[in-house]
C-alpha positions as CSV (number, residue, x, y, z in Angstrom):
1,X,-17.1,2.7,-23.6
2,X,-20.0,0.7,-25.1
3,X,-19.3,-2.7,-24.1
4,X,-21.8,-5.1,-22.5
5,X,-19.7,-5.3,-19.2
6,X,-18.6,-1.9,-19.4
7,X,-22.4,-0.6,-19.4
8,X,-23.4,-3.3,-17.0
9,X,-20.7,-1.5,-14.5
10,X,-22.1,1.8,-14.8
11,X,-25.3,0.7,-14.3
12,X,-24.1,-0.2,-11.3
13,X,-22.5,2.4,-10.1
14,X,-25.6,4.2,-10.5
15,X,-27.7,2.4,-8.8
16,X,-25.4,1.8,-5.8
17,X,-25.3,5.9,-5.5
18,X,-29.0,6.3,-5.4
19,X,-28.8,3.7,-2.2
20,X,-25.3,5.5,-0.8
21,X,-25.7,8.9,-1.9
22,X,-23.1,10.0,0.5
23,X,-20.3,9.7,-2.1
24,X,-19.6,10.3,-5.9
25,X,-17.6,8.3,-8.1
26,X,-15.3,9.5,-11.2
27,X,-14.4,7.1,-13.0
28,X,-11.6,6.7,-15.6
29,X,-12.0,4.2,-17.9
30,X,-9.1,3.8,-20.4
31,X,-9.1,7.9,-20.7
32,X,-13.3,8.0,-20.6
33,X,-14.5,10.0,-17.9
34,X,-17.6,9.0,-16.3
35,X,-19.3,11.4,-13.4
36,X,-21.9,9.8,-11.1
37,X,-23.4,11.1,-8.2
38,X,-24.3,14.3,-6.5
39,X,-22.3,14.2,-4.0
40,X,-19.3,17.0,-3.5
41,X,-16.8,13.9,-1.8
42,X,-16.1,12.4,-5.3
43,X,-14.2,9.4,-5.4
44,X,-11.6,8.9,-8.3
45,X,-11.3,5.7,-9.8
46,X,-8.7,4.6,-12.8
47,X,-9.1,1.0,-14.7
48,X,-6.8,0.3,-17.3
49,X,-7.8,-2.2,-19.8
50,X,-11.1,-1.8,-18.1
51,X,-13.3,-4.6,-20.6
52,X,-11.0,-6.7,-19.7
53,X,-11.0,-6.1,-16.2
54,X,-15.2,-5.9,-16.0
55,X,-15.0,-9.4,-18.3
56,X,-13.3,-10.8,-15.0
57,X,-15.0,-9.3,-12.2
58,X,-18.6,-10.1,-14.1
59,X,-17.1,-13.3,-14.7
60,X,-15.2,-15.1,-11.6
61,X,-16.6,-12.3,-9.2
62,X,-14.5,-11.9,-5.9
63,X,-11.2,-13.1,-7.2
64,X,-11.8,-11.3,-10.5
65,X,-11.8,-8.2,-8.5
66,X,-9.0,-8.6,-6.5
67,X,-6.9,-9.9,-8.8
68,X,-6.9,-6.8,-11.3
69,X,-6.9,-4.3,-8.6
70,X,-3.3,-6.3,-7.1
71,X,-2.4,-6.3,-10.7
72,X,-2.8,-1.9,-11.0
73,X,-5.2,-2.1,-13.5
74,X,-7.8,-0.5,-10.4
75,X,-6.4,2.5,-9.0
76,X,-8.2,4.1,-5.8
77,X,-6.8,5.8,-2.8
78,X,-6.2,3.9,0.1
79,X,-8.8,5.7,2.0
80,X,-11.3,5.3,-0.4
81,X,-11.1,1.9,-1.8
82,X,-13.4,0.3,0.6
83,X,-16.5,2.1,-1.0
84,X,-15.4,1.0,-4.4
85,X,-15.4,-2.3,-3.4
86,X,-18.8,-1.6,-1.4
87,X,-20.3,-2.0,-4.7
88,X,-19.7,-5.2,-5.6
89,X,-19.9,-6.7,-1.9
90,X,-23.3,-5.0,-1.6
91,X,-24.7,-6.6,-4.8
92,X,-24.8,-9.6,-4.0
93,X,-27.2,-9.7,-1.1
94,X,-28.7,-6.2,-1.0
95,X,-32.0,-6.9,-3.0
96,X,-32.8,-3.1,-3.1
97,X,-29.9,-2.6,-5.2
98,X,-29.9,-5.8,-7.1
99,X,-33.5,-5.3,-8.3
100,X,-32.6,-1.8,-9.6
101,X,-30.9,-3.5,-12.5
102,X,-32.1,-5.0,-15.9
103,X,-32.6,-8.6,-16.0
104,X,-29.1,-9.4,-18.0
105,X,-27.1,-7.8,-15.5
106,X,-28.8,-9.3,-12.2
107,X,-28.2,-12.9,-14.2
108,X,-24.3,-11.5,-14.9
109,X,-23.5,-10.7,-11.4
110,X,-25.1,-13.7,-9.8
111,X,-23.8,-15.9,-12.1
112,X,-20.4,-14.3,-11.2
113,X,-21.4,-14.6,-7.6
114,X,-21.8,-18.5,-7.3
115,X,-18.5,-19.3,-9.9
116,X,-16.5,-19.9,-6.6
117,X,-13.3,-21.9,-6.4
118,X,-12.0,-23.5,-2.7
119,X,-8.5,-23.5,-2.5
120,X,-7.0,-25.9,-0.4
121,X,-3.6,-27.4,0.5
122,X,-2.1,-30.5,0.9
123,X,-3.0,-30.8,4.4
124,X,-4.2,-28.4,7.4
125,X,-0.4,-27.9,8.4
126,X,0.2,-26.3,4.9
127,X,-2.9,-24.2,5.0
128,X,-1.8,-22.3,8.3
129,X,1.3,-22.1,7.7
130,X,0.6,-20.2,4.0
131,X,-1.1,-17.4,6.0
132,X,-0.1,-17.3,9.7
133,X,3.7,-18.1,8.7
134,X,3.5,-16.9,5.1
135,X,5.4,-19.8,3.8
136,X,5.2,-18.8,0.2
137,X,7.1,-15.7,1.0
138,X,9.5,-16.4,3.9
139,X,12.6,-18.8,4.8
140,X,12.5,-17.7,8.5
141,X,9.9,-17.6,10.9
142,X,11.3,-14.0,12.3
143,X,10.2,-12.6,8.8
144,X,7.1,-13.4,8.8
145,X,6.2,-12.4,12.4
146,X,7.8,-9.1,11.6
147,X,5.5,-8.9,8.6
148,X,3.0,-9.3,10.9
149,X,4.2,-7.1,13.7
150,X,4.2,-4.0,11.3
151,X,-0.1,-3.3,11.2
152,X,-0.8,-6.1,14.4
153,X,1.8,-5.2,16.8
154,X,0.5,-4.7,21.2
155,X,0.9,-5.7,24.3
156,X,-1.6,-8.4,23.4
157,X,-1.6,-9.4,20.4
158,X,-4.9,-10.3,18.6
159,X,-5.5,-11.3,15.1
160,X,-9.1,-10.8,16.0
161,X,-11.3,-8.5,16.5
162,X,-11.8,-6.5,20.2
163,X,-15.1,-5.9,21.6
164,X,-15.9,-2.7,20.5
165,X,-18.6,-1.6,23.6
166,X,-19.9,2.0,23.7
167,X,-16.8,4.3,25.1
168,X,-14.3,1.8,23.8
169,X,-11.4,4.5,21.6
170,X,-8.5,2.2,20.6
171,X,-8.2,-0.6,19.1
172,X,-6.0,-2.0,22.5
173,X,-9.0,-0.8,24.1
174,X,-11.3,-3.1,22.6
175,X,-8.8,-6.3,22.6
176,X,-8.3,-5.9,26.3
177,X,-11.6,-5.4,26.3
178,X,-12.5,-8.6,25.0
179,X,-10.1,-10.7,26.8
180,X,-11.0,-9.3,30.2
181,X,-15.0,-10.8,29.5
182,X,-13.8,-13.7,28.4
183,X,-11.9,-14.5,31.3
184,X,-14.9,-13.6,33.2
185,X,-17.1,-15.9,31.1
186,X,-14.6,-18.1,31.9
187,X,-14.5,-17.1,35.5
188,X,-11.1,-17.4,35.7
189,X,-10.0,-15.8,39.1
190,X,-6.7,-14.1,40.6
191,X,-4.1,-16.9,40.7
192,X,-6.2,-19.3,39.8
193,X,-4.7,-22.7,40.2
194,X,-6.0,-24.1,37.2
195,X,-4.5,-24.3,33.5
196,X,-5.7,-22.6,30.6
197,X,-5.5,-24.2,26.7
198,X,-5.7,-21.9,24.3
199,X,-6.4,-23.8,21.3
200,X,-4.9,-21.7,18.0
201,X,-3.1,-19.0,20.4
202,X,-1.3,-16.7,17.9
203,X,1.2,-15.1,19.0
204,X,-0.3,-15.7,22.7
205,X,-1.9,-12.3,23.2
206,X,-4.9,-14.3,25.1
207,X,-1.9,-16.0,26.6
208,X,0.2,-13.5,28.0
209,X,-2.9,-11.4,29.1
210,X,-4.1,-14.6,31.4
211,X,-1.0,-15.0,32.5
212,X,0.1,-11.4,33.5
213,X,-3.5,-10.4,34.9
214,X,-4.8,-13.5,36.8
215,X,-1.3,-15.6,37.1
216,X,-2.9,-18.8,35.9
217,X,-1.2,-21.6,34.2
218,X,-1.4,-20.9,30.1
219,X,-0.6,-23.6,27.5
220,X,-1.2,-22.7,23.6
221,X,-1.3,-24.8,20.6
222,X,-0.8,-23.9,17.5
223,X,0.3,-25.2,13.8
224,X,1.9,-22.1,12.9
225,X,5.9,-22.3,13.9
226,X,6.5,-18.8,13.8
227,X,3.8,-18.1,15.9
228,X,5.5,-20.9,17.8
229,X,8.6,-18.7,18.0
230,X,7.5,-15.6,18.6
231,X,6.0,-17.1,21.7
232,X,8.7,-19.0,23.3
233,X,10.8,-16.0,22.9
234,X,8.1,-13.6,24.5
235,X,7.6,-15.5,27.1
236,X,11.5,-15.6,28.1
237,X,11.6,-11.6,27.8
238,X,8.7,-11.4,30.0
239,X,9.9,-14.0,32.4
240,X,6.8,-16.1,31.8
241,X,8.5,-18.9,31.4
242,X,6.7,-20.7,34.6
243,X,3.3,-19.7,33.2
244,X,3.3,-19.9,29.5
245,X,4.1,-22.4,27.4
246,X,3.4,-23.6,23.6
247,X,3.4,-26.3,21.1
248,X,3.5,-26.2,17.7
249,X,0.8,-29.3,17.2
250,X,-3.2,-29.8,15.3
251,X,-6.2,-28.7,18.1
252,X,-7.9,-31.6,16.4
253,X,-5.8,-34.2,17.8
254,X,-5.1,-31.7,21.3
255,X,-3.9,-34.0,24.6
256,X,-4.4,-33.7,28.5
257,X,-6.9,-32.2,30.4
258,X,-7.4,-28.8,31.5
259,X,-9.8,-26.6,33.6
260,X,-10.0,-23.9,30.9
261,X,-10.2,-24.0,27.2
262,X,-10.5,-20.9,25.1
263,X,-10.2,-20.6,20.8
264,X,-10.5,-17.4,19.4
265,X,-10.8,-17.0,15.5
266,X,-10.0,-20.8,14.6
267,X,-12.7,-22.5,13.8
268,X,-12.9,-20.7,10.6
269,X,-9.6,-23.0,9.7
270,X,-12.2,-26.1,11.1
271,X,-14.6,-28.5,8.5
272,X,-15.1,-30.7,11.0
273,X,-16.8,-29.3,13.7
274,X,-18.5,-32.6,15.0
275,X,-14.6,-34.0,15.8
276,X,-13.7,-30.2,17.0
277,X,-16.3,-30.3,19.4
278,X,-16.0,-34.1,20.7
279,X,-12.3,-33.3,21.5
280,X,-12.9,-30.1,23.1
281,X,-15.2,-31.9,25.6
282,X,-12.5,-34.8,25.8
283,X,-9.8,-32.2,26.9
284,X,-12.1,-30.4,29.7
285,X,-11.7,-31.2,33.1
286,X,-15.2,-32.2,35.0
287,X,-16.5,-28.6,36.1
288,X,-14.2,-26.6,33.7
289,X,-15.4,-24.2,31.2
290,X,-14.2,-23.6,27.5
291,X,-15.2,-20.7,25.1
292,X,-15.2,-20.9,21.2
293,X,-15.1,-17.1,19.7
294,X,-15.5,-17.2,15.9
295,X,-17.0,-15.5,13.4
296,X,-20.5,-16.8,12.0
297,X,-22.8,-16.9,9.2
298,X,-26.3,-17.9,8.9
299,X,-26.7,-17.9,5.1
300,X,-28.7,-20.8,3.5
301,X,-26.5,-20.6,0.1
302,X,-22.9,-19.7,1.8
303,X,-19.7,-20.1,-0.3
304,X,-16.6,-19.4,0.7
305,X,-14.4,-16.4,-0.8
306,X,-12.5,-17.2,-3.9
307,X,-10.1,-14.5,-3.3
308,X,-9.8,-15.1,0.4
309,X,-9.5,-19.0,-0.3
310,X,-6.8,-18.8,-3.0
311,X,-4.4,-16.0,-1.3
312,X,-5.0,-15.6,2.1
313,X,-7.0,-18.4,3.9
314,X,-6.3,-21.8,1.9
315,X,-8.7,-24.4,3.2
316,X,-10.3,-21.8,5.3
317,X,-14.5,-21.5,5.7
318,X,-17.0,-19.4,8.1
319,X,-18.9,-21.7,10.2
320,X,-22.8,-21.4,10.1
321,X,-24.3,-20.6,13.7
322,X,-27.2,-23.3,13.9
323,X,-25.6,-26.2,12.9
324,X,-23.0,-25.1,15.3
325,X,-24.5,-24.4,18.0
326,X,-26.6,-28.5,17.8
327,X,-23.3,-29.8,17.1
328,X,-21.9,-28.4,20.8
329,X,-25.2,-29.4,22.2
330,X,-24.4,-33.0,21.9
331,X,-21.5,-32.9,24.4
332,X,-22.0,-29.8,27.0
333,X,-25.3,-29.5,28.8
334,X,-24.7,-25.7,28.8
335,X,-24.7,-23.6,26.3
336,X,-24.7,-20.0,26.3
337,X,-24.0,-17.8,22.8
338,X,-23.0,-14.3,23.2
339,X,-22.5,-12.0,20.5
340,X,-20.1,-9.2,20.2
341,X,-21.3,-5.5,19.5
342,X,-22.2,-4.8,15.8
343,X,-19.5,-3.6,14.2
344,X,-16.7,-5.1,16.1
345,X,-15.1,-6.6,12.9
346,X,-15.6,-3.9,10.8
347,X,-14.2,-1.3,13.6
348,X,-11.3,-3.8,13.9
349,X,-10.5,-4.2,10.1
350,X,-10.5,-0.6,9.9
351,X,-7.4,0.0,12.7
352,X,-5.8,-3.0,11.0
353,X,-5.8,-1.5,7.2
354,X,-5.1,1.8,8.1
355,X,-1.9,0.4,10.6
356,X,-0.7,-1.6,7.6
357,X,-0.9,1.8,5.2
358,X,0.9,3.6,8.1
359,X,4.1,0.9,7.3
360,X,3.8,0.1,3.9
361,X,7.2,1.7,3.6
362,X,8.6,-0.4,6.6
363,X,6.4,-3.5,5.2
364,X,7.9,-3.2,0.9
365,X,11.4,-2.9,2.8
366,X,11.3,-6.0,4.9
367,X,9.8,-7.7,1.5
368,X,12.4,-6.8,-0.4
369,X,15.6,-7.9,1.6
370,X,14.0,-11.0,3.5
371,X,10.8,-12.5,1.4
372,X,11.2,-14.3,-2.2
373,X,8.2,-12.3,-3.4
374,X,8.7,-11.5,-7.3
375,X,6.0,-8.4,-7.6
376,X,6.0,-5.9,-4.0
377,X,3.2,-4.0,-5.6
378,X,1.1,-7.3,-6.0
379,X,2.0,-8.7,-2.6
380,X,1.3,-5.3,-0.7
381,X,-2.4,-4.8,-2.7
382,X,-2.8,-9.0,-2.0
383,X,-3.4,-7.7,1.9
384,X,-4.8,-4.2,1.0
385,X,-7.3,-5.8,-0.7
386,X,-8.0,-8.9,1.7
387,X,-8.5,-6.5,4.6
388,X,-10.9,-4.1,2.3
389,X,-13.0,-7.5,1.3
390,X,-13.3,-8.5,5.1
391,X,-14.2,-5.1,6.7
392,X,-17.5,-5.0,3.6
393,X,-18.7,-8.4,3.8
394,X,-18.5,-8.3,7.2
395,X,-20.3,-4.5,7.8
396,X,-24.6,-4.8,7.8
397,X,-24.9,-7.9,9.9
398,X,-24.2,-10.6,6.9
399,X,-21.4,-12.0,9.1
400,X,-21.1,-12.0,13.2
401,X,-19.3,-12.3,16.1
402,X,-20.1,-15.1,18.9
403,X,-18.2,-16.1,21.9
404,X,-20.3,-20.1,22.9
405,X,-19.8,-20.7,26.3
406,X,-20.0,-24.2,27.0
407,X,-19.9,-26.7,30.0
């Protein structure tokens, strides 16, 4: 072993397990066994070319990481890889850790830690449609909602998390869950005679539920065309025709006027929340109500995810919750923050990751005859490893749920 980065690794690791004793780690570095930890639950892990690999990581940080564990040369078990990447999520902002280390090391990793890239496309059209369509890898819009469909499929579809409140079991639990206080927030009512915009729908899961519970008017926007798709043709097999209906068109420049307004998980995909907010108030009926669910930060020095930015959310950001919340204070005279049980995301991320390991077989198969993906290994570890990020950044509070009321 005996290399800088090497060392600076198992330093690391052994710090981390005096903080989370709960696990062990056994780690295989080019044939050199290192055991660390009490622990009986011992977690293997395998690197291959593993200076190289720590040279990255120390290096360009997130996307280091993910990039050698989608190329093999990391090697954990599905169940497990979420506390190997635990370490180098918790590092960065969990002093008690941090501080354990010698000077050179706490210099390597936040060095590593602030060498972020944005990735961006040529224009927010391109940007959604690289994830929510998966441009890069389909031709038809069918393919990539089937992609999709494998680890999100319900009743309701939501690429969000549900509201995870004590009893809640299932992840359709905690969807419905979440859509049922929202339309109360809303106060939406039984056949209400008004019309709902949903502002980024999906695949309409917030717009099917409105429509099949309450019987109100639903109208969804979106700049994703297979989510476009998938919606036109739900709503024709569920004979929803009358009530829901979608366009395939930028929330920023949204028309007409509507009674309801609801956007869950968008404004992450939003820089400028000053012209979001402005049209959201131009679009709202006098009297009508519109809620904004995203997820929030409230970091001073926040940087956006190199991995996440470069493979899954190009031109993507997390909004930060006091600027925010000022911003929707200049055009509504109410408003009313809410935030979603602890945990909600993590819970959620969890059913997601281990849905998407249930069809990985389904998931390579569909790659392999429809997609124009080169490597399946890489492709299927680009998503293992983007829900695995998500669910650790997001546990211990450092990012949160909010549903803003306003009117």
């Amino acid at each position: 072993m005996g290399s800088s980065f090497s060392s600076t690794f198992i330093r690391l690791v052994r710090s981390y397990v005096t903080i989370n004793p709960q696990y062990s780690f056994e780690i295989n570095l080019d044939g050199f066994i290192v055991q660390i930890g009490e622990s009986d639950k011992v977690i293997p892990v395998f690197i291959q070319r593993s200076e190289e690999v720590f040279q990255r990581i120390f290096t360009e940080g997130s996307l280091g990481l993910g990039e050698s564990y989608c190329e093999g040369l990391i090697e954990v078990k599905d169940q497990y890889y979420r506390y190997f990447v635990d370490i180098f999520v918790r590092v960065t902002y969990d002093l008690r850790l941090l501080l354990k280390l010698k000077p050179a090391d706490i210099f390597l990793i936040l060095k590593a830690k602030f060498n972020r890239t944005f990735s961006d496309r040529l224009d927010r059209s391109e940007n959604i449609n690289a994830h929510y369509s998966l441009s890069d890898w389909f031709e038809q819009d069918e393919d990539a909602n089937a992609f999709y469909l494998q680890w999100l499929d319900a009743r309701y579809i939501q690429y969000s998390c549900g509201k995870w409140d004590q009893g809640i079991r299932t992840l359709q639990e905690a969807q419905e869950n979440k859509l049922y206080f929202y339309a109360q927030r809303l106060q939406i009512k039984s056949n209400d005679p008004g019309i709902l915009a949903d502002l980024g729908c999906g695949w309409g899961g917030c717009l099917f539920y409105m429509a099949e519970k309450f019987g109100i008017r639903c109208h969804g926007i979106t700049l994703s065309t297979a989510q476009a798709s998938y919606i036109k043709d739900e709503a024709i097999k569920r004979h929803l025709e009358h009530l829901v209906t979608v366009e395939v068109g930028d929330i920023l420049l949204a028309q007409g006027r509507y009674d309801y307004v609801i956007s869950i998980g968008v404004m992450e995909h939003i820089s400028d929340y000053d012209f979001m907010y402005r049209r959201l108030a131009q679009i709202l009926k006098p009297g009508g109500r519109a809620l904004i669910h995203s997820i929030f930060h409230s970091e001073w020095f926040y940087k956006v995810d190199p991995f996440l930015s470069k493979f899954i959310f190009p031109g993507g950001s997390t909004p930060e919750i006091r600027s925010n919340l000022n911003i929707f204070k200049k055009y509504f005279k109410h408003v009313d923050r809410h935030d979603l049980p602890a945990l909600s995301y993590p819970r959620t991320l969890l059913c997601w990751f281990d849905q998407f390991c249930k069809h990985e077989e389904q998931i390579r198969n569909l790659l392999a005859q429809k997609s124009k993906v080169k490597d399946l290994d890489y492709s299927i570890r680009i998503f293992k490893h983007y829900l695995t990020l998500t669910y650790c950044g997001l546990t211990d509070a450092r990012g949160f749920v909010s549903n803003i009321l306003v009117y």
